[in-house]
Steps between C-alpha positions, in 0.01 A plus 500: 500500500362550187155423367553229264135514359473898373860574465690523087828391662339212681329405158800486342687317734231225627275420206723673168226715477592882360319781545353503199357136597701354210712220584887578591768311248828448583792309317783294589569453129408536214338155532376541835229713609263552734184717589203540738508259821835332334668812474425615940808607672320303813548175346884532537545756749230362727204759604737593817750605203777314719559259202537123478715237373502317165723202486827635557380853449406775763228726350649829759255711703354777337331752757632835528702437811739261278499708190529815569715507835851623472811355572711396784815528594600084440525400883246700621189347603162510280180644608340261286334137572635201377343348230636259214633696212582801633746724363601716748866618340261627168503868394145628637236563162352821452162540387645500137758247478267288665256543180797422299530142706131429409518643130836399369606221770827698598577524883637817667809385473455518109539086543252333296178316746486117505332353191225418735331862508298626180593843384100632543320740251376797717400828427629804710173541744508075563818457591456844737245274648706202529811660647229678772383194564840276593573801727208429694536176542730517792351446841688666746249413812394144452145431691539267808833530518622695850861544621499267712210221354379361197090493548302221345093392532361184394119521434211258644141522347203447750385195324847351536524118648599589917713169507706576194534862628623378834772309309592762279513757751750310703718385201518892414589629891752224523651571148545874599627460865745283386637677252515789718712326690736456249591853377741551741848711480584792214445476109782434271585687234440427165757474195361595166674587219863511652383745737262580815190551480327574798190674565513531890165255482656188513343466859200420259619106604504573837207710558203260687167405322220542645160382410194618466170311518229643290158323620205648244142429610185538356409493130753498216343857373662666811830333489678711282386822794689314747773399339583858401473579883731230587725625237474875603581446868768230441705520127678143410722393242290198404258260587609159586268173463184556641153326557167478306177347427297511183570789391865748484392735244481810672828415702687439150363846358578724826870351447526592119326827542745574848806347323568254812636171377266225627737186538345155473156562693358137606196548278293201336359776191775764394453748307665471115539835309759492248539871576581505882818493660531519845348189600693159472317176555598103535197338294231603317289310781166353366555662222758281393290225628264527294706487122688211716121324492420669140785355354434148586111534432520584179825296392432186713738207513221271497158489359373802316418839579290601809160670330365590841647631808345576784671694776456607873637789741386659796380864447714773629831249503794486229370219320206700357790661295649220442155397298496754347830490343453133409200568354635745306802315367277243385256765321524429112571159521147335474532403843161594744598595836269549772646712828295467855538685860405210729241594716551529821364130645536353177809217357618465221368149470141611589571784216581202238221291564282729369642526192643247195884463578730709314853382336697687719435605840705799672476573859670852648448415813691519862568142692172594703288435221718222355452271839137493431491462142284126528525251209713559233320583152437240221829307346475753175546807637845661576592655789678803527626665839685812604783427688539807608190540681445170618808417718760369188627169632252544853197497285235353754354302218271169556667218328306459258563840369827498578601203268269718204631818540780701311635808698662817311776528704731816424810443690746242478418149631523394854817264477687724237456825745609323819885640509393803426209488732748334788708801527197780568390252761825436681486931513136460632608199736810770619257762585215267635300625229169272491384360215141613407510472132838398361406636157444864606797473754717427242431775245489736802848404579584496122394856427721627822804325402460660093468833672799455689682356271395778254569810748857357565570525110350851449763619796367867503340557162164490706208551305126364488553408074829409554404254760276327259727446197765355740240257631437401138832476384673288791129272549681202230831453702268488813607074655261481769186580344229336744187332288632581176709307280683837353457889545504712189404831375548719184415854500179597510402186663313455809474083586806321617410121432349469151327145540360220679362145478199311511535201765329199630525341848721164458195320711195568674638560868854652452618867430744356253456691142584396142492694214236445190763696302903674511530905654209710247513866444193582338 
């Protein structure tokens, strides 16, 4: 593959960057132009360059494998994979009517391109570059991918909860062996274009999947060393879910700098660079937590402003970055925040004692902490909880508390996720699949099914990029969609479920939420 970080075709096509580091400009008319990041080839030809679809509209392949390969006789079967827009019965471009294509917008069938493509100004040396670089974008030998198995890992950090990676574990051998089962019997060809097109690696849907458990250990500083070993003795196609604790940073960056896509890791504190690619998440986690809890501290429905918040986490757990991203999105705002590690031995109620009571209290703490929180702080102050952390609708929390307390709760409520819900559990109730944490279960289960799902569309157009803009562009017609009231991703984006809610317990004994305010994205 090529390196799109020091290469003038990749430039070009990714960012609209020329060699010259001026931006690229293109025109659809004389009305309509575009340059720099507007003007990248990737953002219509995807960075696999196997295209997309707009509306109605294929945008067609573009690697060198479906440009410049020559024709077939009209019922003779194609050596190339199946994807959307192909044109398989097209004259094969040479190195010079393809510049024509790019320049004047005229085909190699002297047919004028759809409206949709600019007609780009490059110089001789850039578009040398360019047309280098679509010809090495085909991937012949796809990593992980064997003649006779499709090889995936999911990842587990050492600080990861043991009960939720119990349940997770399961959910994932169950998911595989059963659809292993499945793949029985020879592929089917497939019809494109009036023709065949078959690339002899249609077994790709009956191949088995295996998975491979990646266990780290030790500090974060050394993860990144083993998961290159794992990676070196074992290649996979992609990384599916996954298990962490406070901290998935190095995980996320081996995965961008290896080019493995990392689907939907069970992580409380993702990582969000605008940049990446590879890895796709559900929820911004705390993170989205804490605007959830910004939003309704500084714009309260009742009462005025909080001037003082006071927060507590437990060092070395998710909710210190939680803090710390509340904290920040209150910065600016004439709001003082205070951020404490409980001490080991010490409550959170002993903590506020010693001090005058803030406006708003926020507590990133686990249901351990939360059953021995004592009395509840003074009428005046607001409380603020992480649902994420503390249990969601389990919360543990004295009743007192519990009739205070608003929870940022970024899924979709209890009784409005039930049918969705229902259905993973009557798989998990098929499979005798205990339930250790319902929550993590169910986005294990989730993140199978979209891979599945996503495979069986790609047919054999296998590829590691390809894989991800699939995943994005079929995520919105996903039904069954677990915790979340919809899926949805644009390119170039990395969570799933946009939003949340703050909640409140109905009373002070039951589970039963009710929400302060209608589905927020902040």
């Amino acid at each position: 593959m090529p390196d799109p970080n020091n290469d003038t075709g990749a430039g070009i096509y990714l960012r609209g960057t020329a060699s010259s580091g001026q931006a690229v400009a293109g025109s659809r008319s004389a009305a309509s132009k575009v340059q720099g990041t507007a003007a990248a080839c990737a953002n219509c030809h995807q960075r696999s360059g196997l295209g997309s679809r707009e509306g109605r509209s294929f945008i067609p392949p573009i690697t060198g494998r479906y440009l410049f390969r020559p024709l077939t006789q009209v019922n003779k079967d194609f050596d190339l994979p199946y994807v959307e827009g192909m044109r398989p019965d097209r004259p094969p471009y040479t190195d010079a009517t393809l510049a024509r294509a790019i320049r004047e917008g005229v085909d190699s069938q002297d047919k004028p391109l759809s409206y949709l493509m600019p007609r780009y100004e490059l110089g001789e040396a850039d578009m040398a570059a360019l047309v280098g670089y679509l010809k090495q974008l085909d991937q012949r030998h796809v990593p992980g991918i064997s003649a006779t198995a499709l090889h995936f890992a999911t990842i587990i950090t050492p600080d990861a909860d043991p009960v939720k990676r119990r349940g997770m574990l399961e959910v994932l051998q169950q998911f595989f062996a059963a659809r292993n089962v499945r793949q029985l019997g020879a592929a089917p060809r497939i019809m494109g274009q009036g023709k065949s097109v078959y690339a002899g690696t249609l077994e790709m849907e009956h191949r088995r999947w295996e998975l491979h458990v990646w266990e780290l250990a030790g500090p974060p500083s050394d993860w990144q060393r083993q998961l290159d070993q794992f990676l070196a003795s074992q290649p996979v196609l992609a990384v599916v879910s996954g298990l962490g604790g406070s901290t998935w940073a190095p995980v996320h960056a081996f995965c961008e700098r290896a080019a493995v896509p990392c689907l939907f890791p069970n992580v409380e504190v993702p990582v969000d660079q605008q940049r990446d690619f590879y890895s796709l998440y559900f929820t911004r986690g705390v993170m989205l937590e804490a605007d959830l809890m910004a939003d309704a501290i500084l714009q309260p429905e009742e009462g005025g402003k909080a001037r003082t918040v006071r927060q507590f986490y437990r060092p070395g757990d998710s909710g210190a970055a939680g803090a710390a991203a509340l904290a920040a999105a209150l910065k600016g705002h004439g709001v003082e925040v205070t951020s404490q590690a409980l001490v080991p031995g010490r409550t959170v109620g002993e903590e506020l004692s010693s001090s005058a009571a803030p406006d708003a209290l926020v507590l990133w703490l686990r249901p351990r902490d939360m059953a021995t929180l004592g009395a509840a702080p003074a009428a005046g102050t607001a409380v603020y909880l992480s649902g994420l952390l503390g249990g969601l609708e389990g919360a543990p929390l004295p009743p007192d508390w519990r009739a205070r307390a608003q929870l940022a709760y970024p899924f979709d409520l209890p009784d409005r996720r039930r049918v969705r819900v229902d259905f993973v559990l009557g798989w998990f109730r098929m499979r005798k699949i205990p339930i250790v944490d319902l929550q993590v279960q169910t986005d294990t289960y989730l993140a199978c099914g979209l891979l599945s799902e996503t495979l069986s569309h790609m047919v054999d157009a296998l590829g590691r990029d390809y894989l991800v803009e699939r995943m994005q562009s079929m995520l919105e017609h996903r039904i069954v969609t677990g915790y979340y009231p919809r899926l949805a991703m644009a390119t170039g984006q990395r969570f799933a479920s946009k939003g949340g809610y703050l909640v409140h317990f109905a009373d002070g004994q039951g589970s039963r939420l009710l929400p302060d305010q209608g589905w927020k994205v902040p």
